[in-house]
N, C-alpha and C positions, 0 to 999 in steps of 0.2 A: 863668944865671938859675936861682934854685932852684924848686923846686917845692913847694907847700901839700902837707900831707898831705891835704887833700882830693880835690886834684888827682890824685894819687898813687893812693888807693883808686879813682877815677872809671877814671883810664884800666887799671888791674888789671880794674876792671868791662868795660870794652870790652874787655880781651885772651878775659877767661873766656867773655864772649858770645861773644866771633869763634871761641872751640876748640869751643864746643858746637855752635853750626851748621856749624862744619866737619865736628863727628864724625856730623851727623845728615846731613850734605850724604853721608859716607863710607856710614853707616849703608844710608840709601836706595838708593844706589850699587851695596851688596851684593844687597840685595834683589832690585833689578832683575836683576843678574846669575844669580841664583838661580832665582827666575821663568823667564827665557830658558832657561837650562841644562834646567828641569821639560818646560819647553813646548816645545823640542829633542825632549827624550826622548821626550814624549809621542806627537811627531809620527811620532820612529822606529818607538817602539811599534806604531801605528796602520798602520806601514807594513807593517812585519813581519805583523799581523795579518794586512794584505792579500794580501799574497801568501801567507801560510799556507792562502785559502781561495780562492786563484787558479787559472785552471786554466793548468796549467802541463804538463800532460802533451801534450794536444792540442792541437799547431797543424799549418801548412800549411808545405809545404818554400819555402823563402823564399835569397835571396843578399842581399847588403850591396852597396848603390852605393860608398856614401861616408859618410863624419862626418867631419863638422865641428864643431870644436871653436872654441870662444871666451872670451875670459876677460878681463875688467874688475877695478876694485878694489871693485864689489860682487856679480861673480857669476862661473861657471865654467860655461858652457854646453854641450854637445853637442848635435846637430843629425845626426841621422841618416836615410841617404833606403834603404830596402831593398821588393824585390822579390819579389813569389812566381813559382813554376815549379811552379806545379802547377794545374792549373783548379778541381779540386776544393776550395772555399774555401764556409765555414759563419761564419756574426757567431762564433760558439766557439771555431774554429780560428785567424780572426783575431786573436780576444784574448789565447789563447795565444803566437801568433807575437810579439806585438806586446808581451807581459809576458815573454818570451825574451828578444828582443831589448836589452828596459830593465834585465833585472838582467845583462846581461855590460856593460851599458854605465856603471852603477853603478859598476864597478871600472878606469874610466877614468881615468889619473890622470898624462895627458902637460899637466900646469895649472904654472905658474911657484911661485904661491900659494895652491892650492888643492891638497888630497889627493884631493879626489874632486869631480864636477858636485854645484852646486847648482839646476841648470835642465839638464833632458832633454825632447828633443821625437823622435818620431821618425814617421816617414808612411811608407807599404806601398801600395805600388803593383801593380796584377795583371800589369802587364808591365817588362820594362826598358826599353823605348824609352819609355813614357808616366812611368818615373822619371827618365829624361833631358830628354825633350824638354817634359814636361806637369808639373811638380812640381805643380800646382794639382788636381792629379785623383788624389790619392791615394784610396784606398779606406775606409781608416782608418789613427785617427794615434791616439798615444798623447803625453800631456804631461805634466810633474810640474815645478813650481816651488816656490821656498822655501817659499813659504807654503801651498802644499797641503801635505795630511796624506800622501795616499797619489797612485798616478798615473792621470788622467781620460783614460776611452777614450773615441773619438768616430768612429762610423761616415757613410759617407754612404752612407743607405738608397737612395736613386735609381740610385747607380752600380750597388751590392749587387745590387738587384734585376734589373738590364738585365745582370749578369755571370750571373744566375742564370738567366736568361731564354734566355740564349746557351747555355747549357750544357745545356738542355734538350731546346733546338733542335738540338744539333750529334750528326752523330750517330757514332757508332762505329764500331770497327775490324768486329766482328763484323756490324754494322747493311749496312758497305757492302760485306764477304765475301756475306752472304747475299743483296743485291743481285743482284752480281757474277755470283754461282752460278745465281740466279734467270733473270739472263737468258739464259743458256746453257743453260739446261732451258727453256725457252719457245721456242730455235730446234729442240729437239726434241718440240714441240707439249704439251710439260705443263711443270709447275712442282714444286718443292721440297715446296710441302703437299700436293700433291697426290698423289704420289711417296710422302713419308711414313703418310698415310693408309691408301697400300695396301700400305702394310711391316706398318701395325699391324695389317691388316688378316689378312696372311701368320701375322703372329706369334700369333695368337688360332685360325685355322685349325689350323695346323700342332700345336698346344700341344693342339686337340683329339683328334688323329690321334693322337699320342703318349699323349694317356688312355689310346683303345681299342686302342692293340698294349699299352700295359705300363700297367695300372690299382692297378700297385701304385705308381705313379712309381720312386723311386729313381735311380742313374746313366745305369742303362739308357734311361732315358722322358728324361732330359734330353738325350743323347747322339743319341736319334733325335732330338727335337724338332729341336734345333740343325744336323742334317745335313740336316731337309728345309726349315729356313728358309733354310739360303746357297743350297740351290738354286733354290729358290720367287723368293728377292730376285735373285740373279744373272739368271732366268732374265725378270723385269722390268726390270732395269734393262738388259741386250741389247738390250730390246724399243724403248726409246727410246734407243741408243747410248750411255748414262752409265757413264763408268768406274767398277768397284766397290771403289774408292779414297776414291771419293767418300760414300758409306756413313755412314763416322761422323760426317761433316758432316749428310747429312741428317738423320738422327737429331737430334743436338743443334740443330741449327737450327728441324727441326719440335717439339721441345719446349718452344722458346723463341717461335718465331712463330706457328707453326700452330693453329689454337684449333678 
């Protein structure tokens, strides 16, 4: 069957439309791709900033439970659960830990199809046993998905505040030395401040005695001062049976509790 040349020009007119929407179908195509790649960069950018102005010096000593990794045909996850060993914990030192943690996890790259996570979550727990047995009680977590810029910290103040609360409360090795020492000067009918008191009390004495033999001081005035204090405190602390071992204990103890 021939064709009109009208025919002919008509369907030439349907080919040229269908190249032009093709090239504008192509056209757009680019674009979008171009776009995406901007708003990629941007995101990295943004990231980069963040961590430029992150603290990253100060955190809290911490251990790794586990990651867990995961990976779909639209994402590459890690999932990481870690613990602190140290009580001394600050919202600062957290986020530190917790921005540690996310940039070695960054470089995670055991994915089939993926170079690196596109989704990081990680949660910090104050003990190990509440990151095994409690995952629901982390103290703070840190998260970054595709679509955030940069990665969102999230504390829970309730816990924070009941670990700080403890921390307060608990008392120390020193706390429970001078305890310790406390009560075994009270079965010798006095105490540690009290005991201190009359060392300072020695050491103000003696240091006057030491003016009026040698008023010029010098070696000489510190030399006696010092021989007539070990005898003065020796001859106190005899007085209530305390071995004079025990000395520099009291000292720094009554500087620390004695008011």
């Amino acid at each position: 069957m021939k064709q009109t040349l009208a025919e002919l020009f008509s369907d030439i007119n349907i080919i040229i439309k269908m190249g032009i929407q093709s090239l504008k179908l192509n056209f757009y195509f680019i674009i979008l791709i171009i776009l995406s790649s901007c708003n990629n960069d941007n995101k990295s950018l943004e990231e980069e900033s963040y961590f430029a102005k992150a603290n990253l010096k100060e955190f809290a000593a911490y251990k790794i439970l586990k990651t867990e990794p995961f990976e779909s045909s639209y994402k590459a996850q890690v999932i990481c659960y870690a613990y602190l060993t140290t009580d001394t914990i600050s919202k600062s030192k957290l986020e530190g830990t917790l921005n540690k943690i996310y940039l070695s996890l960054r470089k995670y790259k055991n994915f089939k199809n993926y170079s690196s996570p596109t989704s990081i979550s990680v949660y910090l727990y104050t003990s190990r046993e509440k990151a095994i047995n409690l995952q629901e009680s982390w103290i703070a977590m840190l998260s970054k998905s595709p679509s955030e810029n940069q990665p969102i910290i999230s504390f829970d103040d309730f816990k924070l505040t009941a670990h700080e609360s403890n921390e307060r409360n608990r008392k120390s090795a020193d706390d429970l030395l001078f305890e310790k020492m406390n009560r075994l000067f009270k079965k010798q009918n006095t105490d540690i401040c009290t005991i201190y008191k009359i060392l300072y009390d020695i050491e103000g004495q003696t240091i006057k005695q030491a003016d009026k033999k040698y008023p010029d001081f010098g070696v000489e005035h510190l030399e006696y001062q010092e021989k007539l204090y070990k005898q003065e405190s020796k001859n106190l602390l005899n007085k209530y049976a305390i071995n004079d071992s025990l000395l520099p204990y009291i000292n720094v103890f009554g500087s620390k509790y004695c008011k």
